[in-house]
Residue frames as a rotation matrix with the C-alpha (Angstrom) as fourth column:
UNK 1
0.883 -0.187 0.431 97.61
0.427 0.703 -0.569 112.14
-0.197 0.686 0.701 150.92
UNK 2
0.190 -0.795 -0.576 101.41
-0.229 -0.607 0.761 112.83
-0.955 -0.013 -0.297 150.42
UNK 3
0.712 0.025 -0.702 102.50
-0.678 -0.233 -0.697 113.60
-0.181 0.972 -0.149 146.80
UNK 4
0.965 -0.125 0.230 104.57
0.207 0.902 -0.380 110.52
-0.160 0.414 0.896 145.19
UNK 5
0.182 -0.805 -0.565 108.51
-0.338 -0.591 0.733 111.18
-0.924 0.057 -0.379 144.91
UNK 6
0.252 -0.295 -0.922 110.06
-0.908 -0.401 -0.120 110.73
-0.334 0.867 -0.369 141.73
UNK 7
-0.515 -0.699 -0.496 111.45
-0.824 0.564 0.061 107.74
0.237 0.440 -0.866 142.03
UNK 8
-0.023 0.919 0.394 107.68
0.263 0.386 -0.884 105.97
-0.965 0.084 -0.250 142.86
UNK 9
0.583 0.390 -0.713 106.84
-0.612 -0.368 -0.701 107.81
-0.535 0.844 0.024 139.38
UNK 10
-0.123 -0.597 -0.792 109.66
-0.901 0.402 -0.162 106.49
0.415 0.694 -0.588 137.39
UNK 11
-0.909 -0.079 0.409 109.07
-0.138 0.984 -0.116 102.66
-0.393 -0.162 -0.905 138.99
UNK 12
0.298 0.951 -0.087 105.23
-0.103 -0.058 -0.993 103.02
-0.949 0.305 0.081 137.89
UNK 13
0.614 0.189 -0.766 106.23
-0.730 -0.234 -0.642 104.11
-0.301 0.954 -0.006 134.62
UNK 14
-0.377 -0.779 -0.501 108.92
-0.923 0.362 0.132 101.39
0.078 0.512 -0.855 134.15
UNK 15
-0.688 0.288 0.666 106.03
0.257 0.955 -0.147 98.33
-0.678 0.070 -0.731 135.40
UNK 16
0.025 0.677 -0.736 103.88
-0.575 -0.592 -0.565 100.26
-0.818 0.437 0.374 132.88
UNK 17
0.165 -0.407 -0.898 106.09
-0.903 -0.428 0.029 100.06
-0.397 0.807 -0.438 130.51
UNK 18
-0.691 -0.709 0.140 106.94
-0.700 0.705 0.118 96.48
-0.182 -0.016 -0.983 130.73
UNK 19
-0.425 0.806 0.412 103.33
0.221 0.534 -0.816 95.58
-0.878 -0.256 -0.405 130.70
UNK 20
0.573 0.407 -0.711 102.59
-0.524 -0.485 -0.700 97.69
-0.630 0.774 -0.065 127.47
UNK 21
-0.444 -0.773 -0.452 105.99
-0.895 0.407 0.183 95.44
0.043 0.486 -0.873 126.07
UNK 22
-0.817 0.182 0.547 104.59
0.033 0.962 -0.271 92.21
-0.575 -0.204 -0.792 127.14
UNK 23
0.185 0.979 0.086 101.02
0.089 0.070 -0.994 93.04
-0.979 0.192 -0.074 125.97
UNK 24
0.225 -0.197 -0.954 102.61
-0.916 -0.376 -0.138 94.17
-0.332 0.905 -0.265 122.31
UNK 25
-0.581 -0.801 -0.144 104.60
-0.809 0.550 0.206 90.82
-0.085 0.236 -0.968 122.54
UNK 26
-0.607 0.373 0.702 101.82
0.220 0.928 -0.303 88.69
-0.763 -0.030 -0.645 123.10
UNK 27
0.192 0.816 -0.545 100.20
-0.017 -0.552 -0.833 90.63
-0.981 0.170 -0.092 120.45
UNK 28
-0.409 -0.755 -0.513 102.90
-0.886 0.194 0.420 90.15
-0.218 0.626 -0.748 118.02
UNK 29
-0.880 -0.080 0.467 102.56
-0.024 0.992 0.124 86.01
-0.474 0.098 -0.875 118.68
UNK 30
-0.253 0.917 0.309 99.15
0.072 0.337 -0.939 86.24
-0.965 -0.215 -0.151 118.08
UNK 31
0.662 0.648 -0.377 99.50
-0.384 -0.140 -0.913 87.68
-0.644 0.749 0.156 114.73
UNK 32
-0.410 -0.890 -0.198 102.13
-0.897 0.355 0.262 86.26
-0.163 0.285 -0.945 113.65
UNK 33
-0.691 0.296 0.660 100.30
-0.118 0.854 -0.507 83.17
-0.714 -0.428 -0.555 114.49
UNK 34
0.496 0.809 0.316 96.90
0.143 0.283 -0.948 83.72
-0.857 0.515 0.025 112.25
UNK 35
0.155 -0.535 -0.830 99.70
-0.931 -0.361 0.059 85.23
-0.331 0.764 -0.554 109.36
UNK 36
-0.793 -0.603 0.083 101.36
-0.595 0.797 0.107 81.86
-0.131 0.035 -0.991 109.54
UNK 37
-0.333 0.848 0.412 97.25
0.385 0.521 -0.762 80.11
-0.861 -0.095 -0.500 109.29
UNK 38
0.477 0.537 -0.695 96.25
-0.384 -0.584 -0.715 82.52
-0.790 0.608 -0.072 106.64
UNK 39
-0.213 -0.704 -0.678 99.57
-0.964 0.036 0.265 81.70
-0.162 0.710 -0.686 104.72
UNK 40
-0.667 0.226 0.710 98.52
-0.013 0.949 -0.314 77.40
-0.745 -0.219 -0.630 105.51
UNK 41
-0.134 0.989 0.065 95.36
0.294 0.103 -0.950 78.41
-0.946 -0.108 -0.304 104.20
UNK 42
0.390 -0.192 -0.901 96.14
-0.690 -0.708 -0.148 80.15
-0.609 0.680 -0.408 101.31
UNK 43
-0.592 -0.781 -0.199 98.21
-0.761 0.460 0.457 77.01
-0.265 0.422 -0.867 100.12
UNK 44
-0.784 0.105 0.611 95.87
0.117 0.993 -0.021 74.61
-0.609 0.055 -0.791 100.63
UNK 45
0.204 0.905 -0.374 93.83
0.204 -0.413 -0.888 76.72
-0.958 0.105 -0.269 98.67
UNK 46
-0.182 -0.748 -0.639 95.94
-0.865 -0.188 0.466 76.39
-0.468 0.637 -0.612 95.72
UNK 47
-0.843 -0.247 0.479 96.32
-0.232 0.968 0.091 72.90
-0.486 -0.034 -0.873 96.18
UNK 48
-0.303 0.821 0.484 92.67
0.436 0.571 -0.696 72.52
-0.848 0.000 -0.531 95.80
UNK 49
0.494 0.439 -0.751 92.46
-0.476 -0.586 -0.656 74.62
-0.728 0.681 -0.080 92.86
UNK 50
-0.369 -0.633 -0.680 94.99
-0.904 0.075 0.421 72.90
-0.216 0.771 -0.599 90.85
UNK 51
-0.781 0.011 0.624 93.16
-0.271 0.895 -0.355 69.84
-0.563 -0.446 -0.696 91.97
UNK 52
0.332 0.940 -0.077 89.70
0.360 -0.201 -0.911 70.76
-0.872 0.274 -0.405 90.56
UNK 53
0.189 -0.315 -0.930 91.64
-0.798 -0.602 0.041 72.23
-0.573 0.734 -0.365 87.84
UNK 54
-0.706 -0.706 -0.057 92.68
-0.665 0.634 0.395 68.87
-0.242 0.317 -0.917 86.90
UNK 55
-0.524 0.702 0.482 89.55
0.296 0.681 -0.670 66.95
-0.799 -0.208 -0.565 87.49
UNK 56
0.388 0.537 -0.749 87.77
-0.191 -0.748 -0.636 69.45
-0.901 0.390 -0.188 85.25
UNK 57
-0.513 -0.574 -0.639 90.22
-0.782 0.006 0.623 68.64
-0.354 0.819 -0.451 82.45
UNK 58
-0.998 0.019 0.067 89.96
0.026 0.995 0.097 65.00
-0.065 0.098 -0.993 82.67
UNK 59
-0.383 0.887 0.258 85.85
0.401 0.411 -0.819 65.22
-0.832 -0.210 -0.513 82.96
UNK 60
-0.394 0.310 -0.865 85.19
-0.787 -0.600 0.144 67.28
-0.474 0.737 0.481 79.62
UNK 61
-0.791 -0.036 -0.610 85.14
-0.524 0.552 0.648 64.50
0.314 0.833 -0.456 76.98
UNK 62
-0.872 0.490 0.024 82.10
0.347 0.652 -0.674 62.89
-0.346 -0.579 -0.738 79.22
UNK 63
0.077 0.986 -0.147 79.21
0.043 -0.151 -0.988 64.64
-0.996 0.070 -0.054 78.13
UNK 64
-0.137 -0.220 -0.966 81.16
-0.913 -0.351 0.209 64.78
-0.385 0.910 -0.153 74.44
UNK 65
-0.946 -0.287 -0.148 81.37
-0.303 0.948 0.100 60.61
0.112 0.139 -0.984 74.47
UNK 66
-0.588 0.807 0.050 77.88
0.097 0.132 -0.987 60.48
-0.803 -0.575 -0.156 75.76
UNK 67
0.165 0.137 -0.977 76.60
-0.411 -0.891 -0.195 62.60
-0.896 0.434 -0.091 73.41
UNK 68
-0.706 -0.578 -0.410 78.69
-0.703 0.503 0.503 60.93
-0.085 0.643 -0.761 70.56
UNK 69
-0.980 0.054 0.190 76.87
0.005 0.968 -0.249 57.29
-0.198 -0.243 -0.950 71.93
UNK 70
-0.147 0.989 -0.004 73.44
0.088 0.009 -0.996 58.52
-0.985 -0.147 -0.088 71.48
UNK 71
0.359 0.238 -0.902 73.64
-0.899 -0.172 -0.403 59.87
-0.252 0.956 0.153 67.78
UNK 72
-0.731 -0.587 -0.348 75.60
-0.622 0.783 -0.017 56.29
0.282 0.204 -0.937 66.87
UNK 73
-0.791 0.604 0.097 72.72
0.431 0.662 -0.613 54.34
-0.435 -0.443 -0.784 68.96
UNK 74
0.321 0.900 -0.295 70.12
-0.242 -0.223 -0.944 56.98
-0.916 0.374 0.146 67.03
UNK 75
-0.007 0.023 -1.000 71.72
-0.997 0.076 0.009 56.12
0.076 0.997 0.023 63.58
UNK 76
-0.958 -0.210 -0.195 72.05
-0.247 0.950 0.190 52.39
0.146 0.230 -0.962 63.91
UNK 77
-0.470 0.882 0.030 68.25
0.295 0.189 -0.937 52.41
-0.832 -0.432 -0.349 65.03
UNK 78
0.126 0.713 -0.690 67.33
-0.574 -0.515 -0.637 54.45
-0.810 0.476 0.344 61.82
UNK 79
-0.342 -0.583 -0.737 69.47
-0.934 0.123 0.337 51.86
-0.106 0.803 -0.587 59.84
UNK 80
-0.929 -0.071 0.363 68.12
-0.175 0.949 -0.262 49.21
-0.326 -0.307 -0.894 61.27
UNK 81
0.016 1.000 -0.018 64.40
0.063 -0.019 -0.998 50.18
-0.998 0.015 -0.063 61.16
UNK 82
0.193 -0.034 -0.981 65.22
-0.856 -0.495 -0.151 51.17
-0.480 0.868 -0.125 57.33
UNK 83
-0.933 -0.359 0.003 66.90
-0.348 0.907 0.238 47.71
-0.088 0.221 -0.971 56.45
UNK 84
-0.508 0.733 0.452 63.34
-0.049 0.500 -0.865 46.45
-0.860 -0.461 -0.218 57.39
C-alpha cells in the first residue's frame, strides 16, 4: 500500500468538507422549515383562543336566562295555583 501524497489528503478533506457544508445546509432548511410550522402553529393557536374566548363571552348569560325562566315559570305557577 503506498502512503497518500498531500495533495490526495487535502482533496479528501476539501470533498469532506463540502459534504459536512451541504449536510449543515440541508440541516439548516429543515429547521428553518419546522421554525416557520411551529411559528404557523403558534398563530393559529391564538386565533383559536381568541375565538373560544369570544364564544365563551357571548354563552354566559345562557344558563343565567334559563335559570331566570324557571323561577318566573315557578312563580307564576305558585300564583296561579294560589289565585285558585
Amino acid at each position: 500500500m503506498t502512503d497518500p501524497t498531500p495533495g490526495d489528503v487535502a482533496l479528501e478533506l476539501e470533498r469532506l468538507r463540502g459534504v459536512v457544508e451541504a449536510g449543515f445546509a440541508r440541516t439548516d432548511g429543515s429547521l428553518a422549515l419546522l421554525v416557520q410550522r411551529s411559528d404557523q402553529t403558534d398563530n393559529r393557536l391564538a386565533d383559536h383562543e381568541q375565538r373560544l374566548d369570544i364564544l365563551e363571552k357571548t354563552r354566559w348569560p345562557l344558563p343565567s336566562v334559563l335559570a331566570l325562566v324557571g323561577v318566573i315559570g315557578l312563580a307564576l305557577t305558585l300564583w296561579q295555583t294560589a289565585a285558585h
